[in-house]
C-alpha positions as MATLAB code, in Angstrom:
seq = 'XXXXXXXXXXXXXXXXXXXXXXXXXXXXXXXXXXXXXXXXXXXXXXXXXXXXXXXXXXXXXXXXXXXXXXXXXXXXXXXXXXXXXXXXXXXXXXXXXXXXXXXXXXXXXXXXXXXXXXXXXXXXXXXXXXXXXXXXXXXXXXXXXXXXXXXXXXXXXXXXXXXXXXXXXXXXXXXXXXXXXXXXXXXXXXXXXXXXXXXXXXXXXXXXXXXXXXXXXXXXXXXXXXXXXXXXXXXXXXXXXXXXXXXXXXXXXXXXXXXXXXXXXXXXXXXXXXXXXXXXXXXXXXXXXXXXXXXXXXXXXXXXXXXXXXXXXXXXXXXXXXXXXXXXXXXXXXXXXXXXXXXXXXXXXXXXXXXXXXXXXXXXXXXXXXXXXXXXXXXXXXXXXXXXXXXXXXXXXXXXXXXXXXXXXXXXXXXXXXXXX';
ca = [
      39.457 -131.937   20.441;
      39.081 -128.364   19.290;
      38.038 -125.341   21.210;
      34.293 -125.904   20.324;
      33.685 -129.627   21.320;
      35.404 -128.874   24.290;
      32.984 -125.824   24.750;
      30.106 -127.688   23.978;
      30.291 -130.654   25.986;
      30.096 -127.867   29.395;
      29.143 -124.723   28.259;
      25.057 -123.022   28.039;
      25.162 -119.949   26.172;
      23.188 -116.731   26.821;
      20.266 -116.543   24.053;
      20.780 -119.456   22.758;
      18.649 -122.688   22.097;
      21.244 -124.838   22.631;
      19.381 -127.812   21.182;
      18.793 -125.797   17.193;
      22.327 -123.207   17.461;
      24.984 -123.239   14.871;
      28.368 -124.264   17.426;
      29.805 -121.374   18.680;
      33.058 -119.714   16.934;
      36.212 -119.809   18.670;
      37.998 -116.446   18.933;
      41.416 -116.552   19.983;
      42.280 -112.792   20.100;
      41.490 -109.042   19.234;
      42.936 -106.324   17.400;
      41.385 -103.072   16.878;
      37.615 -103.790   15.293;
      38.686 -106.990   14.572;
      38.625 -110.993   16.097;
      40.535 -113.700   15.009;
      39.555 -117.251   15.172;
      41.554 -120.681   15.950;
      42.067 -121.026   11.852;
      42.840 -117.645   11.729;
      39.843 -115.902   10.173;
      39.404 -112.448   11.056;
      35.857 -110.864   11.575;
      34.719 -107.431   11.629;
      33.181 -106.878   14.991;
      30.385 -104.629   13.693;
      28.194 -104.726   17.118;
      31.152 -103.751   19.497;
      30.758 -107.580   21.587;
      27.204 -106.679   22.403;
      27.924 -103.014   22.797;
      30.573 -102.706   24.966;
      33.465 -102.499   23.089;
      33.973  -99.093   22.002;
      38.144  -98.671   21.920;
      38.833 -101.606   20.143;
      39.762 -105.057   21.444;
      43.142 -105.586   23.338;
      43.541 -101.838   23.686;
      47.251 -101.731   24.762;
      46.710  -98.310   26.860;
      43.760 -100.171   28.824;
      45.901 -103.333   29.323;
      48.726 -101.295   30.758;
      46.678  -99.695   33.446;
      44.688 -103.107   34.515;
      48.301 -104.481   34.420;
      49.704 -102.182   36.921;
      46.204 -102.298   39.024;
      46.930 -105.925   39.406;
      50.484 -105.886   41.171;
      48.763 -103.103   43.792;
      45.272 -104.287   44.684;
      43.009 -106.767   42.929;
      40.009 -105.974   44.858;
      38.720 -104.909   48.464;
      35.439 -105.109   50.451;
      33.488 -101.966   49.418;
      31.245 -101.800   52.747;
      34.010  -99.646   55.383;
      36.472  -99.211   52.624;
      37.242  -97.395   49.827;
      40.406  -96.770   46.987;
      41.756  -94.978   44.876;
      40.271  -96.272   41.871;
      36.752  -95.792   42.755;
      37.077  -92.406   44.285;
      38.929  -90.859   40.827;
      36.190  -92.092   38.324;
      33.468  -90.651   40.595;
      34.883  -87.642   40.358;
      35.445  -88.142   37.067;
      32.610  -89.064   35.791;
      30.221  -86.743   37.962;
      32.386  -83.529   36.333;
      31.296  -84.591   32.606;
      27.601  -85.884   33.831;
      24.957  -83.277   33.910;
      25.080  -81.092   37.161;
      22.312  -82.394   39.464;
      24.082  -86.088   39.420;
      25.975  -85.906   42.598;
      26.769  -89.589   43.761;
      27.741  -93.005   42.428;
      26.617  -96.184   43.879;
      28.738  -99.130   42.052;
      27.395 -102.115   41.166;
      28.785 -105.020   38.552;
      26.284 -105.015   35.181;
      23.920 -103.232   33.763;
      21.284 -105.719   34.797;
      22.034 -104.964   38.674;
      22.799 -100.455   37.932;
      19.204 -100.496   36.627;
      18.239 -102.759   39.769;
      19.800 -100.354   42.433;
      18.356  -97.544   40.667;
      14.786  -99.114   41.352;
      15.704  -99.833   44.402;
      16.852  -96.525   45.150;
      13.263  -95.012   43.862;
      11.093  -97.218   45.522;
      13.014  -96.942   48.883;
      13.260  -93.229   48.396;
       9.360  -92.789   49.088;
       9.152  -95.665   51.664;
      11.359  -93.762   53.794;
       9.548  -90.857   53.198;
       6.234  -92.715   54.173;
       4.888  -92.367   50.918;
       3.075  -95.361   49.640;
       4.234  -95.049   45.937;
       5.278  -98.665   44.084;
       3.841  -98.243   40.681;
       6.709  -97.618   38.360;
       5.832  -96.116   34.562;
       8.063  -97.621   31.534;
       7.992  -97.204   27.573;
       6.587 -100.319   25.676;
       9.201 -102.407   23.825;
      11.774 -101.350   26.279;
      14.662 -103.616   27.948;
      16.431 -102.790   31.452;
      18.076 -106.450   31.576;
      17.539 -109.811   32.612;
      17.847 -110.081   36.404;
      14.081 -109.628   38.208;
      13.504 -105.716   38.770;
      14.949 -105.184   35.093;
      12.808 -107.119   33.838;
      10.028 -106.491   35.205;
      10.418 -102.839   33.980;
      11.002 -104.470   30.381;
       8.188 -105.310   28.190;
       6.572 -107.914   28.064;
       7.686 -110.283   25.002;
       8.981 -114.028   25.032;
      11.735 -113.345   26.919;
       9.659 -112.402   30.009;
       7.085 -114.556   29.661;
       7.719 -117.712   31.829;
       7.736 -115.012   34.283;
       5.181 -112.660   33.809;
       2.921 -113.725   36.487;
       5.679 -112.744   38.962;
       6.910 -109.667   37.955;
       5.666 -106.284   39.705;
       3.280 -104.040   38.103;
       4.162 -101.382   35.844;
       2.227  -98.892   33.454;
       3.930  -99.386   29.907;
       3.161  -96.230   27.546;
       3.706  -95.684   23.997;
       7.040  -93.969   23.367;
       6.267  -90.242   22.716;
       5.637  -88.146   19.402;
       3.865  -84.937   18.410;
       0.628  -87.090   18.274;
       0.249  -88.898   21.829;
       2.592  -86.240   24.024;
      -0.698  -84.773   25.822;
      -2.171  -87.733   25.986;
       1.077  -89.398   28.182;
       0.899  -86.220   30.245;
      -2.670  -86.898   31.342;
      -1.639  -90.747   31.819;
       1.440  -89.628   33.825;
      -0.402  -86.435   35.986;
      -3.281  -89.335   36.325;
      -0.604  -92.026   38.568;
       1.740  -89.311   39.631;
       0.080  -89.848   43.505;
       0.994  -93.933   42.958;
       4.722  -94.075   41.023;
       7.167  -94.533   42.081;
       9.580  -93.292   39.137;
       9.561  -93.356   35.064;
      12.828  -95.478   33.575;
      13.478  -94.732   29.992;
      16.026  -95.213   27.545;
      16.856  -91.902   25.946;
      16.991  -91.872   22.443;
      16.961  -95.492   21.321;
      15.285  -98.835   22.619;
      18.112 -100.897   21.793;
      17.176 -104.913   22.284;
      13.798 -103.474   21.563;
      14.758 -103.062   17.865;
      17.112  -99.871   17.581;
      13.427  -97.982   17.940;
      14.407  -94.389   18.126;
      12.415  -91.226   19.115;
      12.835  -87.285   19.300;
      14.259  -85.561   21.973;
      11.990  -82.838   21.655;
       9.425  -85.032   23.151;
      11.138  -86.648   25.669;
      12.380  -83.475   27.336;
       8.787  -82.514   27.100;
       7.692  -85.321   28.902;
      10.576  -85.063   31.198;
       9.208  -81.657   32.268;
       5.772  -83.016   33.138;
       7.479  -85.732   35.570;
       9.201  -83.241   37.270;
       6.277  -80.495   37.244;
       4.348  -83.738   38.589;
       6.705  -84.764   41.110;
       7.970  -88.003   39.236;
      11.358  -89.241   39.885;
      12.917  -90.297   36.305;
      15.695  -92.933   36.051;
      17.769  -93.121   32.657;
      19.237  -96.320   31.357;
      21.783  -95.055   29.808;
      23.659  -98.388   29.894;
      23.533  -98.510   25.390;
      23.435  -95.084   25.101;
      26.254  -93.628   26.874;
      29.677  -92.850   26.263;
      29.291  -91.459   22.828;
      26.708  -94.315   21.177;
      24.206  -91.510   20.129;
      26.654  -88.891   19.044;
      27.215  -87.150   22.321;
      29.084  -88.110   25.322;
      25.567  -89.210   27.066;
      22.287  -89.075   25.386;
      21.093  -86.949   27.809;
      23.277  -84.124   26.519;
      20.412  -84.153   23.981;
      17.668  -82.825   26.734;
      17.673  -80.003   29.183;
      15.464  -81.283   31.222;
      17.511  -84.209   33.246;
      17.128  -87.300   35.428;
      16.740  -88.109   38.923;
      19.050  -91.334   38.583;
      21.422  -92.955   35.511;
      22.563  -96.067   35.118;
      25.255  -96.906   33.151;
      27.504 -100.196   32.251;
      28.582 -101.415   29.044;
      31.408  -98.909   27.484;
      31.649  -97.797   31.403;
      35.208  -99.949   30.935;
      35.570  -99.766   27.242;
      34.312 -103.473   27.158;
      37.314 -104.987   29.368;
      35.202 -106.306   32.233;
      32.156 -105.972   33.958;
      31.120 -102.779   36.336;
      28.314 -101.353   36.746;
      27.378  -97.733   38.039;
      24.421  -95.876   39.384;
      24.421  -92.171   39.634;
      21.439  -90.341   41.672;
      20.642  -86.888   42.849;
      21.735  -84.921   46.324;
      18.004  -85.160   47.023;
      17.937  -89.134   46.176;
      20.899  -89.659   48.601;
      19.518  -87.505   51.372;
      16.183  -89.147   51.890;
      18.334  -92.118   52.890;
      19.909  -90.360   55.499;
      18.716  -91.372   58.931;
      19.432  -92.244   62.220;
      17.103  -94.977   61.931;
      19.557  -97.637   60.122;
      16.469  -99.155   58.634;
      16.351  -96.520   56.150;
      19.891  -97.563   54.509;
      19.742  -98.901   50.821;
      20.374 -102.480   51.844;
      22.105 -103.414   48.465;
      25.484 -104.026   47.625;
      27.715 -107.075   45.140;
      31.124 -108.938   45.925;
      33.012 -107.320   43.480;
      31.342 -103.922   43.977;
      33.878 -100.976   42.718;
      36.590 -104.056   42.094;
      39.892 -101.744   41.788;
      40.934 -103.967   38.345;
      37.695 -102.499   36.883;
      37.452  -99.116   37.635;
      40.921  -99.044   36.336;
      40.379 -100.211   33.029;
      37.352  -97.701   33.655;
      39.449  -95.055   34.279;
      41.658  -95.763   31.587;
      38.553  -96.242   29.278;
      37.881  -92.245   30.085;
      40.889  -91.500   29.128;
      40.645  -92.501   25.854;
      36.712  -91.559   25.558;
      38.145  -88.027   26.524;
      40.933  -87.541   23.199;
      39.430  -85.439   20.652;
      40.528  -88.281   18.616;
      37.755  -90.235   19.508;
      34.956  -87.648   19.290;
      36.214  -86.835   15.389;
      36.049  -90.860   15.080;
      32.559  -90.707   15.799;
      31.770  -88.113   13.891;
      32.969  -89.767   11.500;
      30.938  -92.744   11.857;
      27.985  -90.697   11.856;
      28.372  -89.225    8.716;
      29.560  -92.478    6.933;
      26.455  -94.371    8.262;
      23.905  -91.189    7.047;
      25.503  -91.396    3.956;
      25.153  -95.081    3.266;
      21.497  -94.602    4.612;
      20.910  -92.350    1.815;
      22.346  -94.641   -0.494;
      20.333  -97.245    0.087;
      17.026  -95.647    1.394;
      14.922  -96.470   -1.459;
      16.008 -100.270   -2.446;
      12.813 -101.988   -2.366;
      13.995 -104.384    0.442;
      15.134 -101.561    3.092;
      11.748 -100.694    4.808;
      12.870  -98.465    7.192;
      16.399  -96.604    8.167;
      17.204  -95.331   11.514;
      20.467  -93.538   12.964;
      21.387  -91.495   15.933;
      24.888  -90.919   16.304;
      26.863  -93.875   15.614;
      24.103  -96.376   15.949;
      22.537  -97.379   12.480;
      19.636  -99.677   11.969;
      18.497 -101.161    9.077;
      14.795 -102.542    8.646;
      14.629 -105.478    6.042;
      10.634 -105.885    4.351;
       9.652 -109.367    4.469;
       5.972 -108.243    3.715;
       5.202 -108.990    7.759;
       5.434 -107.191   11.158;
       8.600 -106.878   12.279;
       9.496 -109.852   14.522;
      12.868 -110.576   16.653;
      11.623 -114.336   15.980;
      11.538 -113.635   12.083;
      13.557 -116.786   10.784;
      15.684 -113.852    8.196;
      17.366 -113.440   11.090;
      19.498 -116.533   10.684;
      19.769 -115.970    7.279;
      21.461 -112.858    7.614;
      23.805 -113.671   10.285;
      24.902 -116.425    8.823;
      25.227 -114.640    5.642;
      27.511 -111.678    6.988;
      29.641 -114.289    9.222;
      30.790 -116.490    6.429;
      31.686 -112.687    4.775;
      33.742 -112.297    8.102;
      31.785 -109.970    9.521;
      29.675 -110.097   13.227;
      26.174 -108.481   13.064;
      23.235 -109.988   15.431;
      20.422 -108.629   13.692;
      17.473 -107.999   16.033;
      14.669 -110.362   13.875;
      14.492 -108.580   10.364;
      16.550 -105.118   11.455;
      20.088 -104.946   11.003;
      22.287 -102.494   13.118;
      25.665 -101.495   12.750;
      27.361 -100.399   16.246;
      30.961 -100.341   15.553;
      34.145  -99.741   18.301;
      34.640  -96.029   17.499;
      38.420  -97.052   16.071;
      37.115  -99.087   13.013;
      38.334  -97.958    9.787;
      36.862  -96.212    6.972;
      37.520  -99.041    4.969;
      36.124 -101.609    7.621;
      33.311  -99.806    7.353;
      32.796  -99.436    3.118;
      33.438 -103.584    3.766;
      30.609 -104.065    5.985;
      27.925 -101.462    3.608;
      28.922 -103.729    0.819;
      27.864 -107.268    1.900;
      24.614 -105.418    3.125;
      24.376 -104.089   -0.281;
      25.192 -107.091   -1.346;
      22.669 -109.334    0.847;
      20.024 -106.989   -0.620;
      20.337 -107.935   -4.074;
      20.837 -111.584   -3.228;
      18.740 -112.437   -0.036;
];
């Protein structure tokens, strides 16, 4: 029986209608930007294993230092204990962070940073004795899938057997030259009832690769601080180079109360999660009164395995090898966006940094339901290459080590799929 009747007959994938899907593809291993399946096939892993891979898969460096975690400590309780591990990418982490971030709460997911981080917010005025639970978020955004993430996501088909149980929030239109006053009023109008503002900088990634101008966030970041609005940034896509710059709030001077961050936290080995927050954050949960502790904590919080391959992760993040790689990315993907700009099919092209999104015109709103979506992927898998388009967009979100000519590959079957799709 081969690996995907075997997978089949016990396995429910994550967005997936199990009932319509195409069976799953076996991958056996990973080298550099590429997989390999059970026959052998290589593909192009052109969206990083859902965004977390950002070294390349099987990264020898990162398996040497997991390796060596594993004969010294696999994992202690995180509640009365601490390690090594966990105290060095802190540190680590907090140095190349912008200043005011000043302590790390571990978690395992992005889901569950962007959970604490509510949590944190929410908590934060309680034990001040401030009645504040209305939270503000940008329309089309996604935080994750667990409850508090999504209920600070909007509201699409993925949320909406749940809707009627999620908490209130105050979605507003993501900002521009046109609407920035008017989101100031909105914001200065709840600013006595919320309890914080989550954002993704930059780029809305599930929402569509929807990307906006710093100018205007940092603007409206200055409003929620002149108004007295804690911010939280989900920078769970965005960090660790995606946008061009180590975090994409290098791009602002104005700067959150809390980050969250996840996916290239451990170059894509394993799961961790992190949560970053302000002196001021931590203090208002310092009491005598226990019932003022943040009562939230996982398992496998700060697992030692994990912030090793995190640690290791930085390491490589930190060569200026990797910062000319994405450079280089960058200016490959503007150039290709040039290139093709003005096909008739291409509606839309959007980059920041390394992240390039491509919308297709099917003569309808975009849709993530739009049935060219199977088309395409379908298309550029039997080409050996792995893009999930998000309905009719296309991104390309490559590990930072792919090649130049990985790269031409992948611009030429898009190329391609315009002229024959």
């Amino acid at each position: 029986m081969s690996l995907t009747d075997r997978d089949l007959k016990v396995i429910w994938h994550p967005y997936t209608q199990m009932k319509t899907a195409a069976p799953p593809v076996p991958i056996m291993r990973g080298e550099g930007a590429l997989l390999f399946d059970e026959n052998g096939k290589q593909y192009i892993d052109a969206v990083s294993s859902w965004w977390v891979n950002i070294h390349g898969h099987a990264h020898p460096y990162i398996a040497q230092k997991v390796s060596e975690q594993l004969h010294k400590l696999e994992h202690v309780i995180f509640a009365g204990f601490t390690h090594e591990g966990a105290v060095e990418l802190a540190e680590r982490l907090l140095k190349i962070l912008p200043a005011n971030q000043q302590k790390v709460f571990y978690s395992d997911n992005g889901s569950t940073a962007v959970e604490v981080a509510i949590k944190m917010c929410l908590q934060y005025w309680h034990n001040k004795g401030e009645n504040r639970t209305k939270i503000i978020a940008f329309k089309n955004a996604y935080h994750g899938d667990t409850f508090g993430a999504m209920a600070v996501s909007g509201r699409s088909a993925f949320t909406a057997a749940f809707d009627q149980l999620l908490f209130e929030v105050e979605f507003i239109d993501l900002p521009d030259q046109n609407n920035i006053q008017n989101l100031k009023s909105q914001i200065s109008n709840l600013k006595s009832e919320t309890a914080c503002f989550i954002f993704e900088p930059l780029v809305q990634g599930a929402g569509g690769m929807l990307m906006y101008d710093a100018q205007y966030l940092n603007e409206l970041m200055a409003h929620c601080r002149e108004e007295g609005v804690l911010m939280i940034a989900d920078e769970v896509f965005t960090g660790f180079g995606r946008t061009g710059k180590p975090f994409a709030c290098y791009y602002v001077t104005e700067q959150p109360d809390i980050m969250c961050f996840s996916k290239g936290l451990t170059g894509g080995t394993m799961a961790l999660g992190l949560t970053t927050c302000t002196q001021q954050i931590y203090d208002a949960f310092l009491w005598d009164d226990r019932l003022k502790t943040l009562f939230h904590g996982h398992s496998f919080t700060a697992n030692p395995v994990a912030c090793a391959a995190a640690l290791a992760s930085l390491d490589l993040f930190l060569e200026p090898s990797t910062g000319q790689n994405i450079k280089r990315i960058e200016a490959m993907h503007r150039q290709f966006g040039e290139k093709i700009r003005h096909h008739s099919k291409v509606k839309t092209i959007r980059q920041t940094g390394t992240i390039f999104a491509m919308e297709w015109e099917t003569g309808s709103s975009t849709s993530y339901f739009n049935n060219l979506r199977d088309t395409l992927y379908n298309y550029f898998l039997a080409a050996g290459i792995i893009l999930r388009p998000l309905g009719n967009t296309i991104y390309i979100l490559p590990p930072y080590c792919i090649t130049n000519d990985q790269l031409g590959y992948i611009y030429a079957k898009i190329e391609q799929a315009l002229n024959e799709i």
